[in-house]
N, CA, C and O atoms as a GROMACS GRO file, in nm:
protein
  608
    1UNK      N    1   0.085  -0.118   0.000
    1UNK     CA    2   0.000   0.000   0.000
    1UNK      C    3   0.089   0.124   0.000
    1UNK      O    4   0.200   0.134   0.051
    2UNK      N    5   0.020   0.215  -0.065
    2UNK     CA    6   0.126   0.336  -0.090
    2UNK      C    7   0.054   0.459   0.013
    2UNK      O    8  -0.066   0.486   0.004
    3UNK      N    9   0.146   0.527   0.107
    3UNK     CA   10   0.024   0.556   0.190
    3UNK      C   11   0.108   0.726   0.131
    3UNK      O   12   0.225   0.739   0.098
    4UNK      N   13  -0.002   0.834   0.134
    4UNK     CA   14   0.010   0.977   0.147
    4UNK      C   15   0.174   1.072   0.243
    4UNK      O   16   0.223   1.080   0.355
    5UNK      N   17   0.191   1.108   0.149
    5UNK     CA   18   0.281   1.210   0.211
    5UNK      C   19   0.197   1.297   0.371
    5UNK      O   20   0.093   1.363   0.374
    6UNK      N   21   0.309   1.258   0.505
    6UNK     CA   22   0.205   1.314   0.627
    6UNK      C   23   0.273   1.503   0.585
    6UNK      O   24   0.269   1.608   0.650
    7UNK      N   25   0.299   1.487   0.520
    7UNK     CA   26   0.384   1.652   0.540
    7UNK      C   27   0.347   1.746   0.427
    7UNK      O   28   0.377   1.864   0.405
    8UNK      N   29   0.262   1.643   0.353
    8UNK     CA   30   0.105   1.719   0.239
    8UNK      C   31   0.042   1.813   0.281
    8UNK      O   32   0.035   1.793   0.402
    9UNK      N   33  -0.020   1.925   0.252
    9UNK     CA   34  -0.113   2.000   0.353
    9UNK      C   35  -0.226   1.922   0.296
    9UNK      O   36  -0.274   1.858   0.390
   10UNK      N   37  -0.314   1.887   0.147
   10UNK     CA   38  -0.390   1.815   0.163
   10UNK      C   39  -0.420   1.671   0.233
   10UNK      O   40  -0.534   1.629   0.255
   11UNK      N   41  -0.275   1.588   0.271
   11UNK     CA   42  -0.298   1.478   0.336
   11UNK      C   43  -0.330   1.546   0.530
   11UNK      O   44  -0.397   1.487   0.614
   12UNK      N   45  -0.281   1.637   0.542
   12UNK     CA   46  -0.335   1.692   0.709
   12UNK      C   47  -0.477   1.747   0.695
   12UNK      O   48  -0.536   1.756   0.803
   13UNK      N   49  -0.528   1.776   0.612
   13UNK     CA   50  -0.670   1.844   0.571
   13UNK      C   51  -0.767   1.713   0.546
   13UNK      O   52  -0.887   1.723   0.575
   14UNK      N   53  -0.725   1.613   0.503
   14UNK     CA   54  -0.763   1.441   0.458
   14UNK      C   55  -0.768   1.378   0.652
   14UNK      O   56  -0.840   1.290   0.701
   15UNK      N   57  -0.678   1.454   0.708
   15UNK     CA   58  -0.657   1.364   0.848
   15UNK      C   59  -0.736   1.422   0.972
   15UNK      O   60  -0.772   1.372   1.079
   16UNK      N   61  -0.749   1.544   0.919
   16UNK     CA   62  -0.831   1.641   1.046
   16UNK      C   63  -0.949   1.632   0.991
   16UNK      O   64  -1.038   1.672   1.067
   17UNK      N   65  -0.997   1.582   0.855
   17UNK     CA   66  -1.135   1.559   0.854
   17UNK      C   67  -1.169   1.420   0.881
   17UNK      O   68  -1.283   1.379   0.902
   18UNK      N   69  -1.092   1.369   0.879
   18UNK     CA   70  -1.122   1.199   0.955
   18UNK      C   71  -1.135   1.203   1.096
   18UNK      O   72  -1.234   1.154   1.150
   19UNK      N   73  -1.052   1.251   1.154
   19UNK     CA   74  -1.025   1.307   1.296
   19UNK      C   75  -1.155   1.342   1.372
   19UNK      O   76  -1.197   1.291   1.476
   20UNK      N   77  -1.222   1.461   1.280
   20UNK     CA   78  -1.342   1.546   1.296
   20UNK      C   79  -1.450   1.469   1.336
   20UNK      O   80  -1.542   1.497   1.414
   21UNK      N   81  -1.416   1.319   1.241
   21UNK     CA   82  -1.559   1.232   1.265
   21UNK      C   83  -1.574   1.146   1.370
   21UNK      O   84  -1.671   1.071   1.378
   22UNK      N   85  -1.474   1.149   1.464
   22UNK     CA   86  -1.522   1.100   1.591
   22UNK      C   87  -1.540   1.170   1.692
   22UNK      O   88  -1.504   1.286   1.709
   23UNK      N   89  -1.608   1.085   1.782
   23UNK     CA   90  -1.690   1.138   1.897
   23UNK      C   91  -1.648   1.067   2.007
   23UNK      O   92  -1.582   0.964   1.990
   24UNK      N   93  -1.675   1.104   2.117
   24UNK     CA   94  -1.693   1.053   2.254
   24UNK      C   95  -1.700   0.865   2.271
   24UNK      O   96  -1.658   0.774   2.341
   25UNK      N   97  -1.776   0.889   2.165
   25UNK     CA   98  -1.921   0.780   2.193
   25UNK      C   99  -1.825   0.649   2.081
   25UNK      O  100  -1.825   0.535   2.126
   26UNK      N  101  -1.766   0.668   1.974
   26UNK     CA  102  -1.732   0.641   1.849
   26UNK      C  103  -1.663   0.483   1.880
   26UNK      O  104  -1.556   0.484   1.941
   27UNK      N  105  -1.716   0.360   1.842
   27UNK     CA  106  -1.686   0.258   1.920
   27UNK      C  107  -1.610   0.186   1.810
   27UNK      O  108  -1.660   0.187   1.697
   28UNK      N  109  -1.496   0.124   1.827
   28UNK     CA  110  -1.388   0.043   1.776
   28UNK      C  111  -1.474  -0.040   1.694
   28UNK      O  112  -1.591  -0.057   1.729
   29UNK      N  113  -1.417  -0.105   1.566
   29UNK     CA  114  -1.419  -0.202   1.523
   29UNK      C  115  -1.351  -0.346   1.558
   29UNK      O  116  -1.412  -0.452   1.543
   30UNK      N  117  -1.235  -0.337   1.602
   30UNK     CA  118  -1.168  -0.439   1.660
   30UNK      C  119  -1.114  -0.358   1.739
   30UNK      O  120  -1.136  -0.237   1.740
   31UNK      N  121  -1.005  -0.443   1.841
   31UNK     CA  122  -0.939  -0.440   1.954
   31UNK      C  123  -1.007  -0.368   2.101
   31UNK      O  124  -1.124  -0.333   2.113
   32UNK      N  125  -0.909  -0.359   2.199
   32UNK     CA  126  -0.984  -0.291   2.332
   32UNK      C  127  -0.976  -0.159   2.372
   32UNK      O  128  -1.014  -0.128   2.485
   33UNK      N  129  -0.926  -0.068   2.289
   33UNK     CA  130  -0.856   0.049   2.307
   33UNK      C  131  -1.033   0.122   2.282
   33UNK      O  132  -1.112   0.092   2.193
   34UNK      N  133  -1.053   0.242   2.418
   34UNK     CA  134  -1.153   0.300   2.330
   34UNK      C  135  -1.130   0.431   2.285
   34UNK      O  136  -1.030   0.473   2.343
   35UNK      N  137  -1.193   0.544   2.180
   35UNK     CA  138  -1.129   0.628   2.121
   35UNK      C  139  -1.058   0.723   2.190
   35UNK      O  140  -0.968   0.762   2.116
   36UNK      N  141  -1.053   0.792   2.322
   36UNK     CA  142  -0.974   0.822   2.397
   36UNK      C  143  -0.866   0.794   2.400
   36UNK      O  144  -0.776   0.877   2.388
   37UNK      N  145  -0.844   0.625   2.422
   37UNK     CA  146  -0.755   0.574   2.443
   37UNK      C  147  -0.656   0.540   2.339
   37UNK      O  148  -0.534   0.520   2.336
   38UNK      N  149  -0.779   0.541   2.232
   38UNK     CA  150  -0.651   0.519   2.085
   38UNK      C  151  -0.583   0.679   2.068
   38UNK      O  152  -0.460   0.690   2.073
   39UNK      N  153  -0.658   0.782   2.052
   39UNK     CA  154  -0.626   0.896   2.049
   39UNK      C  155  -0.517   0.903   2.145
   39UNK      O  156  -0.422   0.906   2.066
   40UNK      N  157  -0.475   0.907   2.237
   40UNK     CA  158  -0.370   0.903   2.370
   40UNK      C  159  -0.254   0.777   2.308
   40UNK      O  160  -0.135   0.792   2.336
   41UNK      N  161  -0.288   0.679   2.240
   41UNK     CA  162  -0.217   0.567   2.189
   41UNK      C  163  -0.084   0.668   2.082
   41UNK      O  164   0.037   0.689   2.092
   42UNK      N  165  -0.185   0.703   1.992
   42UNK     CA  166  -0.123   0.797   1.857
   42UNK      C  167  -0.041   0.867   1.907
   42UNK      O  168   0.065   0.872   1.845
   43UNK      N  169  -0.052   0.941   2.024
   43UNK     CA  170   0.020   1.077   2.068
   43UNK      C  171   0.124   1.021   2.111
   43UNK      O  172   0.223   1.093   2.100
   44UNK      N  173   0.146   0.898   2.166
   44UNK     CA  174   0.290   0.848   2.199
   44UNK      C  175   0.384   0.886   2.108
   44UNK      O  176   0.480   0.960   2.130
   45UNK      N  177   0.342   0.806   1.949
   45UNK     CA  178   0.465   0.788   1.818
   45UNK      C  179   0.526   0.957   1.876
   45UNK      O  180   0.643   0.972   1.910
   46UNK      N  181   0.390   1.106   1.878
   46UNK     CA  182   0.492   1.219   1.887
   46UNK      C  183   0.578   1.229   2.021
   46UNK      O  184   0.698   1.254   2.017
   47UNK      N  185   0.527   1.213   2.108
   47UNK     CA  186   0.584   1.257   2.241
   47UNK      C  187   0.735   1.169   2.244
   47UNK      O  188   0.837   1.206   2.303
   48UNK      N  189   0.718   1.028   2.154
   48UNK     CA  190   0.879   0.982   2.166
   48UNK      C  191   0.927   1.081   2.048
   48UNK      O  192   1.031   1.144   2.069
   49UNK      N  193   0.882   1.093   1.968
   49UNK     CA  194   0.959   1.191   1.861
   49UNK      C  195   0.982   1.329   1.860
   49UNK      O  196   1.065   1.399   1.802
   50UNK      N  197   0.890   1.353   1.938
   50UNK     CA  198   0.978   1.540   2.029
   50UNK      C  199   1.081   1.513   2.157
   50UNK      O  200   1.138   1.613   2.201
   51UNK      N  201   1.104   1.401   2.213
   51UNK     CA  202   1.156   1.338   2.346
   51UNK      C  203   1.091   1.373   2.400
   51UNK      O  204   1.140   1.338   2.507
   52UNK      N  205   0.953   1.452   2.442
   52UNK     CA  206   0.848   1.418   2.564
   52UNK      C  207   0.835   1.284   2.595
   52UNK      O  208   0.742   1.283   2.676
   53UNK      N  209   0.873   1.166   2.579
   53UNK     CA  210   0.851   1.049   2.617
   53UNK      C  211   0.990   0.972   2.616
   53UNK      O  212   1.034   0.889   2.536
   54UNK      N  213   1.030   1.011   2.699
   54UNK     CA  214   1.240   0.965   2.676
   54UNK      C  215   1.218   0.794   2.678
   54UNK      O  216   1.176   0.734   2.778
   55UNK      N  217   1.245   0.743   2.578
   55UNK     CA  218   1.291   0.598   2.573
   55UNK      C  219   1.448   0.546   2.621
   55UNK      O  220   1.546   0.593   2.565
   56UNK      N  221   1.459   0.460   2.712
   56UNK     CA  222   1.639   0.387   2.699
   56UNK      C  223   1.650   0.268   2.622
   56UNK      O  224   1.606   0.167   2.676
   57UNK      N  225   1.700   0.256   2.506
   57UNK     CA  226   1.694   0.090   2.467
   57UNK      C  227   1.844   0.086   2.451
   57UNK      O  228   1.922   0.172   2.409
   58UNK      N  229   1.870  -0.061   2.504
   58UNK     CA  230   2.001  -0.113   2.504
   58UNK      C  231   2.008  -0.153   2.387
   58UNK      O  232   1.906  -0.188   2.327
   59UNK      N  233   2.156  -0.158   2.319
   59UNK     CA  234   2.229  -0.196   2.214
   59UNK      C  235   2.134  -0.307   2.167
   59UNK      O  236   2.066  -0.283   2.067
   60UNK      N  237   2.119  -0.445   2.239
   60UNK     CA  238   2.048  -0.539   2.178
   60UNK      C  239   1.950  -0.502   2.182
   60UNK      O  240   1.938  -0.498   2.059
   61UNK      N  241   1.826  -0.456   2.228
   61UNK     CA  242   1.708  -0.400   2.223
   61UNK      C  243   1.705  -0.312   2.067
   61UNK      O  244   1.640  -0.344   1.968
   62UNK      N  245   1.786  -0.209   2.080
   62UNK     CA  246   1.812  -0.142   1.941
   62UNK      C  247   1.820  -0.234   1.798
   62UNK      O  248   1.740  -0.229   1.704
   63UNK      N  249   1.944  -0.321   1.810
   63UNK     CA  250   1.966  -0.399   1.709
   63UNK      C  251   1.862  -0.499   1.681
   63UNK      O  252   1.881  -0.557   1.573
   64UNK      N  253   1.758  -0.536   1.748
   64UNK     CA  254   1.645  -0.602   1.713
   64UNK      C  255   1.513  -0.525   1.656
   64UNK      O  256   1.438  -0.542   1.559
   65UNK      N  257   1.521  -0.445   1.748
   65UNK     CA  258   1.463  -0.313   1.676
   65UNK      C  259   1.479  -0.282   1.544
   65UNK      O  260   1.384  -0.309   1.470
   66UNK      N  261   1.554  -0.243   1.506
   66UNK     CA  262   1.606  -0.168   1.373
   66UNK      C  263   1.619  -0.302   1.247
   66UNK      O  264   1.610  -0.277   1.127
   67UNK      N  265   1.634  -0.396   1.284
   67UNK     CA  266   1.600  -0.508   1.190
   67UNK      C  267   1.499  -0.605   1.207
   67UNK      O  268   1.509  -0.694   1.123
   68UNK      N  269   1.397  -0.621   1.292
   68UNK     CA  270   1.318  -0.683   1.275
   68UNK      C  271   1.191  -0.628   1.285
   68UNK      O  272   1.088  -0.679   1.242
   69UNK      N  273   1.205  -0.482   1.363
   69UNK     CA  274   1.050  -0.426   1.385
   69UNK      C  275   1.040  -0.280   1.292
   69UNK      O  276   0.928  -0.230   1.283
   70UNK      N  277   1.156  -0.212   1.224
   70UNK     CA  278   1.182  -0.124   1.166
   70UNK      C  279   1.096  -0.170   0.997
   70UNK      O  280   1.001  -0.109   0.946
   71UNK      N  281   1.167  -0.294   0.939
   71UNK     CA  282   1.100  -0.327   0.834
   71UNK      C  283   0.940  -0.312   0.839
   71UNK      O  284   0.871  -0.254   0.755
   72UNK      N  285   0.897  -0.373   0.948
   72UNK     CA  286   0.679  -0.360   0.928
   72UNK      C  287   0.670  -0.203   1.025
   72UNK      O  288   0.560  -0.174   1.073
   73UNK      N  289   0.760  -0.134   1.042
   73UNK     CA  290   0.663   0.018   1.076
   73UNK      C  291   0.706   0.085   0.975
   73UNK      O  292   0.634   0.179   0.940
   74UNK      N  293   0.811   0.066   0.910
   74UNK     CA  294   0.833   0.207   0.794
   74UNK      C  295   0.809   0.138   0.615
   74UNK      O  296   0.836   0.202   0.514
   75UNK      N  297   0.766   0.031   0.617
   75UNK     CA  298   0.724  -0.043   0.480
   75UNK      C  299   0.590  -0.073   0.485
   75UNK      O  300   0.517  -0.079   0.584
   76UNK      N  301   0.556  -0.096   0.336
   76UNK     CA  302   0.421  -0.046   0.265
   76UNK      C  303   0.296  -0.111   0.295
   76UNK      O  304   0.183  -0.072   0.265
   77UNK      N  305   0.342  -0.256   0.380
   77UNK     CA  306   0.207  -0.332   0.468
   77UNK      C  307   0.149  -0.276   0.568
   77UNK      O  308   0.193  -0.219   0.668
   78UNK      N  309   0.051  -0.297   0.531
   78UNK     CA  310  -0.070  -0.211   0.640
   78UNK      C  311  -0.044  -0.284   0.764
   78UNK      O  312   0.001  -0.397   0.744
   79UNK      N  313  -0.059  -0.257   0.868
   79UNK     CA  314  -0.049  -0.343   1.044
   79UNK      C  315  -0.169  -0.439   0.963
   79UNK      O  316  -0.243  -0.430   0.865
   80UNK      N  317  -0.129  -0.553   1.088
   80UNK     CA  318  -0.266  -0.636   1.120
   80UNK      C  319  -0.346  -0.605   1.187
   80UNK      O  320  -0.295  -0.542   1.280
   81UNK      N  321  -0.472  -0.614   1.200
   81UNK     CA  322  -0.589  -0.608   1.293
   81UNK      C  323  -0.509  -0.666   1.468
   81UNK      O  324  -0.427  -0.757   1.478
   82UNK      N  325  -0.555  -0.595   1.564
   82UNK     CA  326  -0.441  -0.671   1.661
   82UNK      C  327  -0.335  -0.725   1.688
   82UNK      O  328  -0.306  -0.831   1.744
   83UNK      N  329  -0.261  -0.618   1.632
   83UNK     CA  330  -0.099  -0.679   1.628
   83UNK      C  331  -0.059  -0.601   1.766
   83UNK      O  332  -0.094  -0.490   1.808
   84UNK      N  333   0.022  -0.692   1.816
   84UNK     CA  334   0.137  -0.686   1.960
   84UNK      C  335   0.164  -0.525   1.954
   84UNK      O  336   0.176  -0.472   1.844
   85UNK      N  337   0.173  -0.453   2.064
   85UNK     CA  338   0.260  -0.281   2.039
   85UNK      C  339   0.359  -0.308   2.132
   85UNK      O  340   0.367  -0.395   2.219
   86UNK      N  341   0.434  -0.218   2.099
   86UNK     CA  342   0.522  -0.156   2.287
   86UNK      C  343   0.466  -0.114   2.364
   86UNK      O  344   0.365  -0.044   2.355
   87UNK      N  345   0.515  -0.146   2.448
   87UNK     CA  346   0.468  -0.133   2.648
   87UNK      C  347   0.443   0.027   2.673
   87UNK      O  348   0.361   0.073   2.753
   88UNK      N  349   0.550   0.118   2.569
   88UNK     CA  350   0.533   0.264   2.596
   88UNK      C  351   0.413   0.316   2.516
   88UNK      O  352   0.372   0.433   2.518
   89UNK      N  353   0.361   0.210   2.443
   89UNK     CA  354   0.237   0.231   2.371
   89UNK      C  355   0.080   0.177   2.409
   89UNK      O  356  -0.021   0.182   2.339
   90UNK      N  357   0.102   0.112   2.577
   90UNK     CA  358  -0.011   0.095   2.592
   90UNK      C  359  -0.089   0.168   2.686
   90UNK      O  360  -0.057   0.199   2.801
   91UNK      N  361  -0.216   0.198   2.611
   91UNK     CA  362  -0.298   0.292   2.723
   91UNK      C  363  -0.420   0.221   2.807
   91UNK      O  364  -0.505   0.150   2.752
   92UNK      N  365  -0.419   0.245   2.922
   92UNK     CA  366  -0.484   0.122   2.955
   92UNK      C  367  -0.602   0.239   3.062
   92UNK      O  368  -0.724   0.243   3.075
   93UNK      N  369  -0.537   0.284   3.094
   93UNK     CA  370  -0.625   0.424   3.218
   93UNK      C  371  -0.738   0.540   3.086
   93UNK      O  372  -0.742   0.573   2.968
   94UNK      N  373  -0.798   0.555   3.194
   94UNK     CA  374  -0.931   0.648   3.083
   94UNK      C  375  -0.871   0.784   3.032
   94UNK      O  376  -0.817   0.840   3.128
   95UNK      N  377  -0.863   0.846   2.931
   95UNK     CA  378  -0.824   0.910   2.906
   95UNK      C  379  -0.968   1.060   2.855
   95UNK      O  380  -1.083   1.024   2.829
   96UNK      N  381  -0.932   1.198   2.850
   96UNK     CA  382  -1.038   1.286   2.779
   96UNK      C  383  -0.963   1.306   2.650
   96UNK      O  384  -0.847   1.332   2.616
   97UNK      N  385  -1.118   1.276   2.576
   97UNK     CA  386  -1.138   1.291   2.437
   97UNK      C  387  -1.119   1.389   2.375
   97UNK      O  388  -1.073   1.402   2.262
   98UNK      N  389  -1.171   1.500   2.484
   98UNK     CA  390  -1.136   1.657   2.390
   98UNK      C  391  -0.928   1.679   2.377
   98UNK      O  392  -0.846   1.678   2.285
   99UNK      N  393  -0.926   1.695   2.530
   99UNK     CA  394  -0.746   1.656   2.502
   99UNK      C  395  -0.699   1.570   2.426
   99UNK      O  396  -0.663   1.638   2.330
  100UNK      N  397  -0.680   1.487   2.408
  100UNK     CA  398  -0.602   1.389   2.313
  100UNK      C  399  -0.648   1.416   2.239
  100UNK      O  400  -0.559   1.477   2.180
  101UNK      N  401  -0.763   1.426   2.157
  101UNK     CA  402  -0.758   1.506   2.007
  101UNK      C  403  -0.718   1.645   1.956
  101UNK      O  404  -0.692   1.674   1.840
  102UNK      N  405  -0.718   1.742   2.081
  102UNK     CA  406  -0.634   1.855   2.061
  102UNK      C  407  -0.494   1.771   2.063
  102UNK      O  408  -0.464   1.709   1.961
  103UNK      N  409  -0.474   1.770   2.090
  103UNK     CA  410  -0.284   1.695   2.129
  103UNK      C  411  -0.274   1.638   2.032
  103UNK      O  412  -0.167   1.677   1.985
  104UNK      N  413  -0.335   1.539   1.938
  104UNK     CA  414  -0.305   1.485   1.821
  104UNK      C  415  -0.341   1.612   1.674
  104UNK      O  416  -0.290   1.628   1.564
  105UNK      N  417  -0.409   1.654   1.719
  105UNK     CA  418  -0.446   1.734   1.589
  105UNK      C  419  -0.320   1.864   1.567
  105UNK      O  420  -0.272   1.908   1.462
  106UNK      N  421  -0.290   1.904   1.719
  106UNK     CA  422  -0.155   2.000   1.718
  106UNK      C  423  -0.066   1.897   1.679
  106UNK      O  424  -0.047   1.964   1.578
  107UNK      N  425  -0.005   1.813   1.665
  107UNK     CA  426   0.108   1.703   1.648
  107UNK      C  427   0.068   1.706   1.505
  107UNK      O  428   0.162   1.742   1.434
  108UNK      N  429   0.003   1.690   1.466
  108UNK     CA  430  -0.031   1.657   1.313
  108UNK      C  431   0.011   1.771   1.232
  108UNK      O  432   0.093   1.759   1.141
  109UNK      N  433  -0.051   1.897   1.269
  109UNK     CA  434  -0.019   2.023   1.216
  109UNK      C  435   0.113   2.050   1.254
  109UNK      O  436   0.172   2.085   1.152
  110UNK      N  437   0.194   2.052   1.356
  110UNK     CA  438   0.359   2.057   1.359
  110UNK      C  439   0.417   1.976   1.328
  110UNK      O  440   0.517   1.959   1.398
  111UNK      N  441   0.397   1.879   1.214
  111UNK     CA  442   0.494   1.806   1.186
  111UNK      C  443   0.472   1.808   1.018
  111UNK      O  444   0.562   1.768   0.943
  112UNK      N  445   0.365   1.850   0.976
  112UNK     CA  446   0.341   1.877   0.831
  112UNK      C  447   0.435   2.057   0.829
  112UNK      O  448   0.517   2.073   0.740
  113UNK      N  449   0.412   2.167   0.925
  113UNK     CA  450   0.432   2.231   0.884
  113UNK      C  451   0.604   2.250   0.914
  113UNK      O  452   0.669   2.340   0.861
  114UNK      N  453   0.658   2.155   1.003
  114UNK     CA  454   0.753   2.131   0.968
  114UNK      C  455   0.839   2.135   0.833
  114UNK      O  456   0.922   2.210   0.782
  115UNK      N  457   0.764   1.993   0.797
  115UNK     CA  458   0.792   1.955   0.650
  115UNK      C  459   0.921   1.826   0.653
  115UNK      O  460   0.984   1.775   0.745
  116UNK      N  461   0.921   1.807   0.515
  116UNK     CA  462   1.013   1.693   0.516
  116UNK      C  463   1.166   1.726   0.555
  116UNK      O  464   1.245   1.649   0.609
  117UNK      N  465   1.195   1.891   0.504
  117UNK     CA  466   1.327   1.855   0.516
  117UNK      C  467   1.396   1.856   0.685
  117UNK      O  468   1.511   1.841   0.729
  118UNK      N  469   1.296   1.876   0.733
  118UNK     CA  470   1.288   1.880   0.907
  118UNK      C  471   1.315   1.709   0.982
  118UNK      O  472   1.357   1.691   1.097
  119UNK      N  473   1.286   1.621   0.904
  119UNK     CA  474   1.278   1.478   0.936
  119UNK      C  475   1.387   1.413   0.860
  119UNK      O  476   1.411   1.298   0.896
  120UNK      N  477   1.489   1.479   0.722
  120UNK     CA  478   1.512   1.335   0.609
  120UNK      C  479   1.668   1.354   0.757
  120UNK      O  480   1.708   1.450   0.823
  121UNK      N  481   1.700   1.243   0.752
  121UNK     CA  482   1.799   1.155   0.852
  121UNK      C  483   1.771   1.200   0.984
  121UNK      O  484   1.879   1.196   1.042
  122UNK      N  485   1.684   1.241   1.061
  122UNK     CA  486   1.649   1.312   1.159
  122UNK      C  487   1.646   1.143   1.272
  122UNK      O  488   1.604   1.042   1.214
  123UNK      N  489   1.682   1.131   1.395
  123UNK     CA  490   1.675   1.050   1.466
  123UNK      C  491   1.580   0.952   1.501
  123UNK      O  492   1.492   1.009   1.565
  124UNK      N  493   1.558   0.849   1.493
  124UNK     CA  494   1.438   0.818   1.598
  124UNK      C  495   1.466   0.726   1.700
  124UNK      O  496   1.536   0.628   1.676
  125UNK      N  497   1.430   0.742   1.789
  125UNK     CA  498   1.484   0.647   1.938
  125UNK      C  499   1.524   0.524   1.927
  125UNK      O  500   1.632   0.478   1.966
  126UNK      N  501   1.391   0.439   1.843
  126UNK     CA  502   1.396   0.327   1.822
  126UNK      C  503   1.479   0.261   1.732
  126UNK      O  504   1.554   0.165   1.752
  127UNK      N  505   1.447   0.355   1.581
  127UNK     CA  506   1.532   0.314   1.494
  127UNK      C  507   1.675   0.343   1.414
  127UNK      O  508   1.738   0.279   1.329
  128UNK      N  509   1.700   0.497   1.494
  128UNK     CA  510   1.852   0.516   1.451
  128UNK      C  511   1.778   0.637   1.342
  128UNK      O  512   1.657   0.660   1.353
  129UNK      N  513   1.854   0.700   1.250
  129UNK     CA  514   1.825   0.799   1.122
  129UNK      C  515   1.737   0.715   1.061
  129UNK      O  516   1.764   0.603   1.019
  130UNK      N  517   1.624   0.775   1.055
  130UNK     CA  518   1.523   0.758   0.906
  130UNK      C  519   1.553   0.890   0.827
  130UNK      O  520   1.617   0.992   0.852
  131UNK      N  521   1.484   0.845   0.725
  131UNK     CA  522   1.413   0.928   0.605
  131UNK      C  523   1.277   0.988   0.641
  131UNK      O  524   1.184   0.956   0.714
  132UNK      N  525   1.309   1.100   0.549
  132UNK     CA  526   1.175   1.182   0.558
  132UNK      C  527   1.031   1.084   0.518
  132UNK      O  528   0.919   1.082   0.571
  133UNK      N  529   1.082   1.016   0.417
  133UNK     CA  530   0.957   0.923   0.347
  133UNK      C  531   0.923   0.819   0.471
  133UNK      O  532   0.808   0.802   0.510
  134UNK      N  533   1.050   0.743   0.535
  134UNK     CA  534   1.034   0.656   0.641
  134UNK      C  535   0.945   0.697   0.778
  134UNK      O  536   0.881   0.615   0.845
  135UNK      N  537   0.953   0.814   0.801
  135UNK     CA  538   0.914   0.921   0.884
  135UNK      C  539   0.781   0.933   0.877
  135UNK      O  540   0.715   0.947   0.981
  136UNK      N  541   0.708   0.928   0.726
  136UNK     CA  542   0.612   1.005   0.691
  136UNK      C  543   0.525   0.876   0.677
  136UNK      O  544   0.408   0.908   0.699
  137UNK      N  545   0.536   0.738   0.648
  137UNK     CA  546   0.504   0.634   0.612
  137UNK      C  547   0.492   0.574   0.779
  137UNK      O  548   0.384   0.531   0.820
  138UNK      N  549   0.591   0.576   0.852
  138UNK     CA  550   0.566   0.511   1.010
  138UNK      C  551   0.415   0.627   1.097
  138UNK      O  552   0.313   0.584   1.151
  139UNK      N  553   0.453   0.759   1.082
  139UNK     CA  554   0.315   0.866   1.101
  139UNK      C  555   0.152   0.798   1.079
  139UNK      O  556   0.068   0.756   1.158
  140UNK      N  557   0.159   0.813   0.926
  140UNK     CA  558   0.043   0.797   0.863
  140UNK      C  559   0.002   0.678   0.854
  140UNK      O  560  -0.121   0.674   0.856
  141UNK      N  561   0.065   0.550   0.841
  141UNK     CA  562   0.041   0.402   0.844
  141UNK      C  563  -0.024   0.368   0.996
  141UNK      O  564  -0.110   0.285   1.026
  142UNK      N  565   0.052   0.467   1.087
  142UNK     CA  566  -0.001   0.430   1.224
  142UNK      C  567  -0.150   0.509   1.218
  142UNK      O  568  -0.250   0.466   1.276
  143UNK      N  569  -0.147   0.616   1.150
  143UNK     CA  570  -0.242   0.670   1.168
  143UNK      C  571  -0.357   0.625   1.126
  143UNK      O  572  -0.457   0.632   1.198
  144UNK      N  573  -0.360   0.582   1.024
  144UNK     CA  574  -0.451   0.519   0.932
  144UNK      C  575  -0.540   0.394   0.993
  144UNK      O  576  -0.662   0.380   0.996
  145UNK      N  577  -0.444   0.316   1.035
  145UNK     CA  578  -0.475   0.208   1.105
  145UNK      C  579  -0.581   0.236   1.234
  145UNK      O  580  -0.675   0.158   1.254
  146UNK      N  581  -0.560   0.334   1.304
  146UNK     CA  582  -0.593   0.336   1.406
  146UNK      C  583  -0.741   0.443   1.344
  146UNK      O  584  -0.852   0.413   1.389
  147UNK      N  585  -0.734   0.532   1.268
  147UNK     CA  586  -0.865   0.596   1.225
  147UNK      C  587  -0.990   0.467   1.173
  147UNK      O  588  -1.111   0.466   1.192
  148UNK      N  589  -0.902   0.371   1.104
  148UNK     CA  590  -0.959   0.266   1.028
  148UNK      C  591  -1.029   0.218   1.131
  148UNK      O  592  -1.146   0.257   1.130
  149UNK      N  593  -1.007   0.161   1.202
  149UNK     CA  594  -0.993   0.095   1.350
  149UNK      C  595  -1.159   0.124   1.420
  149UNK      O  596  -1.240   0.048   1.474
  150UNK      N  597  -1.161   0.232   1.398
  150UNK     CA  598  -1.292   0.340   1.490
  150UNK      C  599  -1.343   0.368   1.318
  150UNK      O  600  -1.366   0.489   1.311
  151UNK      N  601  -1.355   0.337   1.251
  151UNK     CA  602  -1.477   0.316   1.108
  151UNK      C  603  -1.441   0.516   1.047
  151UNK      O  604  -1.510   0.573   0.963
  152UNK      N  605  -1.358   0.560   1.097
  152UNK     CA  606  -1.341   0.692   0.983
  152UNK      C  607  -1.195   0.753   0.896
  152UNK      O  608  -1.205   0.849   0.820
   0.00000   0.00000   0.00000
């Protein structure tokens, strides 16, 4: 699957109107996360990627990382329906809906208006220098999934 440039202004205009269509109420298709909670889920990928969310991974932690879990977050397969996350990715406590969608919708808009050349070899905790495209493909693939997820 070829997913949208996140650093498009029409692909952030495509994401805040998906965004728009949930509610409070807006009940999952699969898994246990409810939209709060997925919303609060999403905001992790930024908070590790501004370091609001400081990760430590050891050398072997890294090197497994970067070759076995790097290939399915920054390549063109969609997640599975209930696939395994990281531990820094699970939300399990109730979260508000209005916050975490402000918090994701500001994350969305500072990182498009960023732009790419703000991301191409730019760090990531987990995986060492990505690419702007790698960057933009791990964003929106997560994103997608998880809008998909809640039917918008």
């Amino acid at each position: 699957m070829t997913y949208p440039s996140t650093f498009a202004p029409e692909t952030l205009e495509q994401n805040l109107a998906r965004i728009n269509r949930l509610t409070p109420e807006t009940q999952p298709q699969w898994g246990k996360m409810n939209v709060a909670q997925m919303l609060a889920h999403l905001n992790v990928a930024y908070d590790m990627e501004t370091g609001a969310l400081p990760v430590k991974n050891n050398w072997f932690t890294r090197l497994l990382l970067k070759t076995v879990v790097k290939p399915a977050v920054v390549g063109p397969r969609p997640y599975p329906r209930n696939s395994r996350t990281a531990p820094q990715f699970l939300i399990t406590d109730e979260r508000d809906f209005s916050q975490e969608k402000e918090r994701l919708v500001a994350n969305l808009r500072r990182v498009s208006a960023a732009g790419e050349s703000a991301y191409e070899g730019k760090e990531n905790v987990s995986f060492g220098p990505l690419t702007a495209g790698e960057w933009s493909v791990m964003f929106q693939k997560h994103l997608d999934h998880h809008l998909t997820q809640f039917g918008v």
